[in-house]
N, C-alpha and C positions, 0 to 999 in steps of 0.2 A: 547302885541300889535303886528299886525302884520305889515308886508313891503308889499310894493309894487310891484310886478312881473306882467311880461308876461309870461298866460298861454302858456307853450311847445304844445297845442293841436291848439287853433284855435288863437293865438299870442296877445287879447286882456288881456286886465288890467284886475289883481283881489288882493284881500287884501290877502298875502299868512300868515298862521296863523303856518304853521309846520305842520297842520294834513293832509291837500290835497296838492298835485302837482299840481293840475291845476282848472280853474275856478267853481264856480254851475254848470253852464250849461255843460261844458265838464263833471264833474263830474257827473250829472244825466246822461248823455249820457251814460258814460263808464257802469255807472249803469245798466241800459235799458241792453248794450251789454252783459253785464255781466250774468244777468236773463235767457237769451239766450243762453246762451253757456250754462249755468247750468241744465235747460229746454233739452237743448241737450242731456246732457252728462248723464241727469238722467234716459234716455230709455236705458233697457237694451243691446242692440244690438250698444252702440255707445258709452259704460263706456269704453272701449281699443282706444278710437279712437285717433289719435295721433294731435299732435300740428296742421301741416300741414293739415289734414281732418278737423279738425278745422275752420278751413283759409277759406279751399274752402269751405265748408259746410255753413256754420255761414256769413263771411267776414268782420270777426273782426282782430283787429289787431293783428300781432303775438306776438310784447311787451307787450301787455296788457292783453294773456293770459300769459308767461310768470312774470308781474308784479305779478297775484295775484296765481300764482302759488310759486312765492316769500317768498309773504306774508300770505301763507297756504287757500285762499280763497277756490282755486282748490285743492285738495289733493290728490299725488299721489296714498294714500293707496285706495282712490275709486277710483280712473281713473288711472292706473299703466303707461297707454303710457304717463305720463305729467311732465314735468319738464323742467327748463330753462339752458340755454348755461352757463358751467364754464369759470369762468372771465379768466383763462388762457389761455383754447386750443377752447372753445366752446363747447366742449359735453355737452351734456343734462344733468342735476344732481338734486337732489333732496331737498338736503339741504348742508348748506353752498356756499359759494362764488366759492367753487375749488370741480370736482368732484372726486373721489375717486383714479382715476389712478395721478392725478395731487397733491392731499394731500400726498400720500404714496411717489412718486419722490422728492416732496418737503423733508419729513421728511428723507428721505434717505440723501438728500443733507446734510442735516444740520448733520444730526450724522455721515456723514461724514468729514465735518468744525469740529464738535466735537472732533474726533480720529486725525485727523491732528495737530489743536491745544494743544490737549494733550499730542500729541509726542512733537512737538516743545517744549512745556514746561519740558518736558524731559530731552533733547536735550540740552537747555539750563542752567539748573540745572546741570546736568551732569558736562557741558563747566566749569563752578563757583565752582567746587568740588577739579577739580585737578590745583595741582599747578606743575609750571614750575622749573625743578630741574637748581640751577648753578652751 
């Protein structure tokens, strides 16, 4: 069963089920836009074309080519300029949440939280070994 929400597109009531974000008629809308930009992107002289060229071109929204570039609708491997902002710094990325320079600093962080707490534990063990002469 679903709840009750206000569509985030044009703020009226719809029965939200988990499958759509937002009401039929936004939902057919996005569609229609969606058609559009695909129609675009399938001439060969406008597969590179980037988010922005998009925008002005088209004048659809920038989240919602980003959504379905999200959700693989759009796909980088055919249109190369297309990808959405990583949740950390915003650069453009292609899959996952974080792009590449943002994963690799993360993973850095942690193996080094890693080697810290591995000394500490060291360090400590060490402390519990020797005993105090009287």
């Amino acid at each position: 069963m679903g709840e009750l929400k206000n569509c985030p597109s044009c703020d009226e009531f719809f029965n939200y089920t988990g499958i759509r974000e937002v009401c039929n008629k936004c939902a057919m809308n996005e569609e229609k836009q969606y058609e559009e930009v695909f129609r675009f992107l399938r001439k060969r002289e406008n597969r590179a074309a980037t988010i922005e060229r998009i925008v002005e071109v088209i004048g659809v929204d920038e989240s919602l080519l980003y959504k379905w570039v999200r959700k693989g609708r759009l796909q980088p491997a055919m249109f190369p300029n297309l990808g959405y902002p990583c949740d950390n710094c915003g650069k453009l990325t292609t899959q996952g949440k974080l792009c590449k320079g943002c994963t690799e600093d993360f993973k850095s962080g942690l193996r080094q939280l890693d080697a810290a707490l591995e000394f500490r534990e060291k360090v400590n063990k060490n402390e519990n070994t020797y005993h105090k002469e009287k």
